[in-house]
N, C-alpha and C positions, 0 to 999 in steps of 0.2 A: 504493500500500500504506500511506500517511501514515505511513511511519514516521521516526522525527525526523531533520529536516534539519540538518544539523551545518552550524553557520559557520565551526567550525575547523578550519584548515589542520594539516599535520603541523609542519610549522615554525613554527604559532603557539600555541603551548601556554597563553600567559597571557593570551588571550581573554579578556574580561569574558562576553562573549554567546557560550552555546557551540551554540543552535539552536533551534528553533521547530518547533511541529507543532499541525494541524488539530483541536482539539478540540469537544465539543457534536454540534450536529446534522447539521453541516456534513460532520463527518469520520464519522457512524454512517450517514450516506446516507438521513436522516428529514426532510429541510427538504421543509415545505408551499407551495402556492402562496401568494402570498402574504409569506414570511416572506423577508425583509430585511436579515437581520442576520449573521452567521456569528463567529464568534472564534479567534482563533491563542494559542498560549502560547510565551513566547520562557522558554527556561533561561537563567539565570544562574549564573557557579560564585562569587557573593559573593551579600550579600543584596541587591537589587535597591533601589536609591535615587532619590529625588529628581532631585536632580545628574543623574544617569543616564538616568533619565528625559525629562527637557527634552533632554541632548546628542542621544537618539534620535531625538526629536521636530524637533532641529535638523536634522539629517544626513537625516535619509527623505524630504521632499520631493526636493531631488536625486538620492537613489539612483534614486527610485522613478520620473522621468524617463529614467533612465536603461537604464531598460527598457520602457517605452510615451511616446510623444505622444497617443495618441487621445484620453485623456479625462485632466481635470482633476479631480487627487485632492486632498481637504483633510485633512492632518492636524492633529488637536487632542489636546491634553493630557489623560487624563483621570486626578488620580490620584486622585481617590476609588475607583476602582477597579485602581488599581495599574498603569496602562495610560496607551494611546494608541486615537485614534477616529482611523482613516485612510476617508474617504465619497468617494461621485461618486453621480450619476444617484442618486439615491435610496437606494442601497445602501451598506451601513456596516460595518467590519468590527473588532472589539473586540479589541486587541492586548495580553494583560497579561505583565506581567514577573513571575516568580517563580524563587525558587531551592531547591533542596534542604535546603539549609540554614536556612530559618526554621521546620522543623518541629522546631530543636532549642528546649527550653525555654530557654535563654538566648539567643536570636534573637528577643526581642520586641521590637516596633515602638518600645515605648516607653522604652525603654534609649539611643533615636539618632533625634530628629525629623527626622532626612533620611532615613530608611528608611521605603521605602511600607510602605500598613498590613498588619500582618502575617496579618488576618485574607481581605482576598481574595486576598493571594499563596498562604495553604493553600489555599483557593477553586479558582486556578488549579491547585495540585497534584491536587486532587484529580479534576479534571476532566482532567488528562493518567490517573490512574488510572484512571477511569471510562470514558475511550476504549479504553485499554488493553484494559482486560478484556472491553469490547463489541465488538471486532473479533475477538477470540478465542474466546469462548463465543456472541453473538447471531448476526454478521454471516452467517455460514455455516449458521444454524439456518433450515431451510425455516419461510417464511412468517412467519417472527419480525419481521423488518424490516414487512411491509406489516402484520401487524396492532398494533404500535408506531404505526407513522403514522396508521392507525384512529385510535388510543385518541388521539393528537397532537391529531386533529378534533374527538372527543368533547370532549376535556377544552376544546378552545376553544370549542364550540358551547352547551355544557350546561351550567351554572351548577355542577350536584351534581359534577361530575368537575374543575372546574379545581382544586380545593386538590390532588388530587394530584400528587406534582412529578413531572421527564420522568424522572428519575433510579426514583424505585417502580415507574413505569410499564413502563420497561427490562426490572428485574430481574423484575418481576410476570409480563411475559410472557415472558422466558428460564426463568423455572422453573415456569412451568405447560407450557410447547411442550415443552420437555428433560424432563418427565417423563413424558412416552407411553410407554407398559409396550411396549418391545422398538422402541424407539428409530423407529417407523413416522411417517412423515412425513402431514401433516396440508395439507389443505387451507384456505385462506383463512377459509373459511368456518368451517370444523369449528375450526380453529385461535383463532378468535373468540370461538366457543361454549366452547371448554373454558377460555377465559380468565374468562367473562360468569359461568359454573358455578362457578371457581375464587373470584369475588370476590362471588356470591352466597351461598356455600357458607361464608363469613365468616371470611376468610383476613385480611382487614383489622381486625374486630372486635377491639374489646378482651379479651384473653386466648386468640386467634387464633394462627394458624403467625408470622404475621407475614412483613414482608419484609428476613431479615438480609442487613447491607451487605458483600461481601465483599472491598469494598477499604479496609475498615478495620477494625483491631484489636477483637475481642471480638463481630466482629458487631451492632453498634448495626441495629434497626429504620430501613432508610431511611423510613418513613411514619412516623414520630415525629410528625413534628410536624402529623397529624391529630389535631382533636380526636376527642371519642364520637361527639357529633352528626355528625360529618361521617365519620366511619368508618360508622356505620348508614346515614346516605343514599345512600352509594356503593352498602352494600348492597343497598338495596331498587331502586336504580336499576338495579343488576346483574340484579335477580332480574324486574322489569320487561321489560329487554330481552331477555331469556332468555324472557319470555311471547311476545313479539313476533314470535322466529324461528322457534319454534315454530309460530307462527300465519301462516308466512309473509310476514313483514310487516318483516324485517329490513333493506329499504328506510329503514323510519323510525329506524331505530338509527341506519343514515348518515348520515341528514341527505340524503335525495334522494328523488327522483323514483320511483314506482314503474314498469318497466319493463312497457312494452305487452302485452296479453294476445297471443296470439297466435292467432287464429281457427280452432275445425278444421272443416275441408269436408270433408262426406261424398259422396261418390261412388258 
């Protein structure tokens, strides 16, 4: 259920690390073949330091023996990103420290050069928010998970769709699915087409519905940071593959193979 792992004991109240939990792709159940990388976010109930940081880094080679021999994990320091890189076999897993408390305005980084910077530990917060709310409104929305990992494809394969982040892409397709007049469930297919309708229909354009973020205050546009040009290419891209499925040819939207005719014998 990834819901947060508590390190705290009842007798140990004055924890520094009070738990971690699965955020990103890893925890919304959208990782492609291919992809490598996964990320955890640990709470802290102070703002998460330096100092803190290395101790962690010190200490988790042994813990983390101490629950497997098979494979040889490396952990490294990262704190440009406010974190730890624990790797084996190819695979990497981005561990960042953040706390509640640096979304107060007197919690900047720059007040105490021992505290990581304060700009990816709101990073990390918000990405505990972002899970949050995708397990609760997506994860349970028919067909919302696999046409997310669609659009995952698109935006790797297509040049026009990577500026989109995975975050618009999300909310994009939970509020084109969750608005089927009398809540009828959709198939994969049909589920794709009213998202391809929804972003050719110039939902991203400038002066558009837009896409507000609803795990932060006032609703900011998570697609901000399209430009015009690249808000219009999505569009015509949309309205593109929207010709395509029409014309039965929604193969090439995927990026595959068209599937074999099937021969009829008359008898």
């Amino acid at each position: 259920d990834n819901q947060l792992f508590s390190f705290q004991q009842d007798r140990d109240s004055n924890r520094i690390l009070k738990g971690v939990m699965r955020v990103g792709h890893l925890a919304k159940g959208l990782l492609l073949r291919g992809d490598a990388s996964v990320e955890l976010v640990v709470l802290c109930a102070e703002k998460p330091t330096l100092t803190l940081l290395r101790k962690v880094v010190e200490l988790l080679p042994a813990a983390i023996k101490q629950v497997t021999n098979e494979n040889t994990y490396t952990v490294t320091i990262n704190a440009a990103d406010a974190g730890l890189t624990v790797s084996a076999d190819g695979l990497s897993v981005l561990v960042q420290l953040t706390s509640p408390v640096m979304r107060e305005e007197a919690a900047s980084g720059g007040s105490d050069r021992d505290v990581l910077a304060r700009g990816k530990c709101l990073q990390a917060l918000a990405a505990l928010r972002h899970t949050k709310w995708f397990q609760a409104r997506a994860l349970g929305l028919h067909s919302c998970v696999v046409i997310i990992r669609i659009l995952r494809d698109l935006c790797q394969r297509v040049p026009t769709w990577s500026p989109l982040s995975s975050w618009a892409m999300e909310l994009l397709a939970e509020k084109v699915i969750s608005s089927v007049p009398g809540g009828m469930q959709l198939s994969p297919g049909d589920a794709l087409r009213r998202v391809m309708e929804a972003v050719a229909g110039g939902i991203l354009l400038p002066g558009g519905p837009g896409l507000g973020d609803p795990c932060e205050k006032d609703n900011p546009d998570a697609a901000a940071a399209l430009s015009a040009q690249q808000r219009e290419d999505l569009t015509c891209s949309a309205q593109y593959a929207l010709r395509l499925i029409a014309y039965r040819q929604i193969y090439k939207v995927l990026g595959m193979d068209p599937l074999p005719v099937q021969q009829k014998v008359f008898r």
